[in-house]
N, C-alpha and C positions, 0 to 999 in steps of 0.2 A: 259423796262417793259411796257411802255405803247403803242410802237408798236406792241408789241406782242396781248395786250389787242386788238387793232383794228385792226389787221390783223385774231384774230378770230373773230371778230363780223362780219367780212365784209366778211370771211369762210363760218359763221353760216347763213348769209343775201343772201349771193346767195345759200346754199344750200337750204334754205325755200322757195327761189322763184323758184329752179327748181321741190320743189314737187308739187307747186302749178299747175305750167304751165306744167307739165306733164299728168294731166288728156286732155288737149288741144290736145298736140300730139298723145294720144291713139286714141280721137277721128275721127283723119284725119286718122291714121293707117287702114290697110285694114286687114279683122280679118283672123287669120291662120285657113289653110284647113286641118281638122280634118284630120290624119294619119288612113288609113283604113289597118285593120288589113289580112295577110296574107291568102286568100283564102274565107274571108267572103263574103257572096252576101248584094249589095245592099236595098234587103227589107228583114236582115236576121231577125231585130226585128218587123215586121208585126204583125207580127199575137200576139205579147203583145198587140197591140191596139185594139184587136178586141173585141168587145161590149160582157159581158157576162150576157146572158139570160136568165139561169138558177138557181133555186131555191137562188134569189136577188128581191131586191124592187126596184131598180134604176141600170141605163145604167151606169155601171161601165167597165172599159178596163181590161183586165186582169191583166195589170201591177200594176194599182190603187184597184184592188180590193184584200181586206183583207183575203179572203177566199180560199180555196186549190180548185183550177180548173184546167182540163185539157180539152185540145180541140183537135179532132183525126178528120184530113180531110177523104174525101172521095177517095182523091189518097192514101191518107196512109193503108188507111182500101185496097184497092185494090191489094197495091202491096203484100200486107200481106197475101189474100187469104185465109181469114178466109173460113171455112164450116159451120160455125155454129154463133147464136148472141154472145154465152157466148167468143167464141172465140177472138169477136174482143175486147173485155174487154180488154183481155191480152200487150194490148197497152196502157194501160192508170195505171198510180205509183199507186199502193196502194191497189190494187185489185187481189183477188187471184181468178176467177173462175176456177169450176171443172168441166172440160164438159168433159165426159164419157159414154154420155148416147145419143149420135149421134145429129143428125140438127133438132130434135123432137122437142128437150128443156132439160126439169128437170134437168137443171145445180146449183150448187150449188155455189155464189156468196157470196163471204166472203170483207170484207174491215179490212186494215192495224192496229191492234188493238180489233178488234171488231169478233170472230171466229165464225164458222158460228155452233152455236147449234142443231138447229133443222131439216137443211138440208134447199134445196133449197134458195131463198131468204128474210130472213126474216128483215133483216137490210139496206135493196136496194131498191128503188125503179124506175122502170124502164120507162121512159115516151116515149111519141112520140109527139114532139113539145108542149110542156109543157104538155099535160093529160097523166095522169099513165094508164098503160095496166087494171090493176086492183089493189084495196088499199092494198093486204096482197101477198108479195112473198116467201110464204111460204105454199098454197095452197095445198093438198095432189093431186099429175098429175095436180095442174092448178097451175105451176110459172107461174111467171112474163113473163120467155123467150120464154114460149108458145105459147104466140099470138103475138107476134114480130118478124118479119125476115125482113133483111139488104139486101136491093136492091140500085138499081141507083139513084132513088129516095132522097136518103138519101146527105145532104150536107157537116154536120159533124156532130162530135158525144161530147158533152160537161157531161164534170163529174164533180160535186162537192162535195166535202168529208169531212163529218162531217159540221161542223160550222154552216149556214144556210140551211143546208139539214135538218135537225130536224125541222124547223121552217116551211118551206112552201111546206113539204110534210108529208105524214100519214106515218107512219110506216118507217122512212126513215134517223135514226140519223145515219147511215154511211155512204150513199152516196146515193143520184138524177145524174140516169145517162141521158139524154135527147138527143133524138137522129132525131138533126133538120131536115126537108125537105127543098131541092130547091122548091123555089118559082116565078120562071119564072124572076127574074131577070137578067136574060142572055139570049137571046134569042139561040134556038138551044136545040140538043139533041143526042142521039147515041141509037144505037144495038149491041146488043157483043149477041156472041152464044160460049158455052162452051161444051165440052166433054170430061167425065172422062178419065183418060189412067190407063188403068188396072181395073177399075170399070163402069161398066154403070150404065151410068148418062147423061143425057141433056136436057142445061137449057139457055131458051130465054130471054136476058133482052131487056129491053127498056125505053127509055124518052125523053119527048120533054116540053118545055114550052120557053113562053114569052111572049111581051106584048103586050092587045089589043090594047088598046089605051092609053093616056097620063096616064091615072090612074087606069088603071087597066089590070091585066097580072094575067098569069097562067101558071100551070106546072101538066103533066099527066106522069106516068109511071107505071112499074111492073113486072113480072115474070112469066115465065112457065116452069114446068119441070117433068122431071118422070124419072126412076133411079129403081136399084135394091137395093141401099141404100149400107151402110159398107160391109156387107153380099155378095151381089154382089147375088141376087137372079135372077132368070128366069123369075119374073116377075115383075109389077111396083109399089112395097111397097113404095115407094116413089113417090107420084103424085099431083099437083096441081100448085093452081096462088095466084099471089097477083096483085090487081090494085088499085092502090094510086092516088086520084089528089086534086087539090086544086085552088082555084079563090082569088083572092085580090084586094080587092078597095080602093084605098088610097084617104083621106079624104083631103078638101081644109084646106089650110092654115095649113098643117105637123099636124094635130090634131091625127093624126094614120089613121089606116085601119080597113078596116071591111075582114075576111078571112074564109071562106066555104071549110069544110074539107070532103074528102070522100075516103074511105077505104074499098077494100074486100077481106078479106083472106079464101079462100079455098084451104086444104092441108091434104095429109094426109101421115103423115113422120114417118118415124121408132123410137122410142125409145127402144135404149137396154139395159136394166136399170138391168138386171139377163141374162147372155147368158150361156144355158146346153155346157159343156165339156167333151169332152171324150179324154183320155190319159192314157197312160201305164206307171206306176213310178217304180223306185227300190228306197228301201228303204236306199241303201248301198249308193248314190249317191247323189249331187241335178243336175238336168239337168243343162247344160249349165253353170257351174261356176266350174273351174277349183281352190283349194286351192294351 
């Protein structure tokens, strides 16, 4: 009995000395390389870090931040091919807009929960690097997406929905959509020229910025175009420009920037908000749906 007695104390005595001296070995150990998962890219979780800017009091990531945000680049928007602003919504959860009434505007923008009563945007509000177009999108012919159109210019497009959208903007407890500019930190720029197939239309873009010197950079662009619009008219119902630019000084010692905005939009674009129809019905039928 009593070797049995010390045959387990002297069990129990090196197994307490091996838990101890095993935090030792872990240390020399060289740490396992994380298994990456089939087909993922290397910066596939990026853009959770990226800084959100919108309708918040502090530099929060999007990962860290409490609030329903989306962030839509400007390849994304591209490949998409939107014709209109309410269009590129259509990319971002939670948002139902109605655009039926051409690249005018008077689209009617609704968020998940919240239906759109009155027409247009009355629960949205639309900014351009934090200022809103105007405080009430719900305007009779003046929404919000009337004095806004999506050029090169634009860097990404960040939406925030409900939470602190009621808070740091007017009229705005569904969602602050904010639709950033490049600011010359890349140096460089492009021209793309576009034309309708099956509708005339065509339309110049452009952009260039970067920086002048250590602390301070710029970025200029904009748009030309004319068109017969949806219609495909004979003549250019659809005509005008926008020219965007902006300057930034960045302050010693990271204390921020000082940034000089300027903006011209002349346009004069179709909305088909009533279009007259003419057609021949029988009553015994409905066109085009076979029972």
């Amino acid at each position: 009995m009593t070797t049995n007695v010390l045959r387990s104390c002297g069990s129990m005595a090196a197994l307490a000395m091996a838990l101890v001296s095993a935090p030792a070995f872990a240390q020399t150990a060289q740490a396992p390389t994380p298994a990456t998962q089939e087909g993922a890219t290397p910066d596939a979780g990026a853009s959770s870090e990226d800084i959100v800017v919108t309708a918040t009091s502090g530099e929060r990531s999007r990962f860290r931040s409490s609030i329903s945000v989306s962030q839509v680049s400007q390849e994304a928007i591209q490949n998409f091919t939107p014709r209109s602003t309410a269009e590129i919504l259509r990319n971002i959860p939670g948002l139902q807009p109605s655009d039926t009434a051409g690249p005018g505007g008077n689209a009617n923008i609704g968020v998940r929960g919240i239906p759109v009563s009155t027409g247009g945007s009355e629960y949205v509000s639309l900014q351009e690097d934090g200022l809103p177009d105007v405080l009430f999108g719900d305007i009779n012919f003046g929404n919000n997406d009337y004095w806004l159109r999506f050029d090169q210019n634009i860097k990404t497009v960040e939406a925030v929905r409900g939470g602190s959208a009621s808070t740091f903007a007017s009229q705005a407890p569904g969602a602050v959509i904010n639709f950033i500019s490049k600011t010359g930190d890349v140096k460089g720029g492009q021209i793309a020229y576009s034309n309708g197939l099956g509708f005339r239309e065509h339309r110049v873009d452009f952009d260039y910025g970067g920086p002048i010197d250590d602390t301070t950079r710029f970025h200029i662009g904009g748009y030309a175009r004319n068109g017969g619009g949806y219609t495909n008219e004979n003549f250019n119902i659809l005509r005008g420009y926008q020219i965007k630019a902006n300057i930034t000084k960045d302050l010693p010692d990271n204390r921020g920037f000082i940034r000089l905005y300027f903006k011209r939009l002349d346009e004069q674009a179709p909305t088909n908000t009533t279009t007259p129809t003419l057609a021949t019905l029988d009553g015994n039928k409905v066109t085009g749906f076979t029972p």
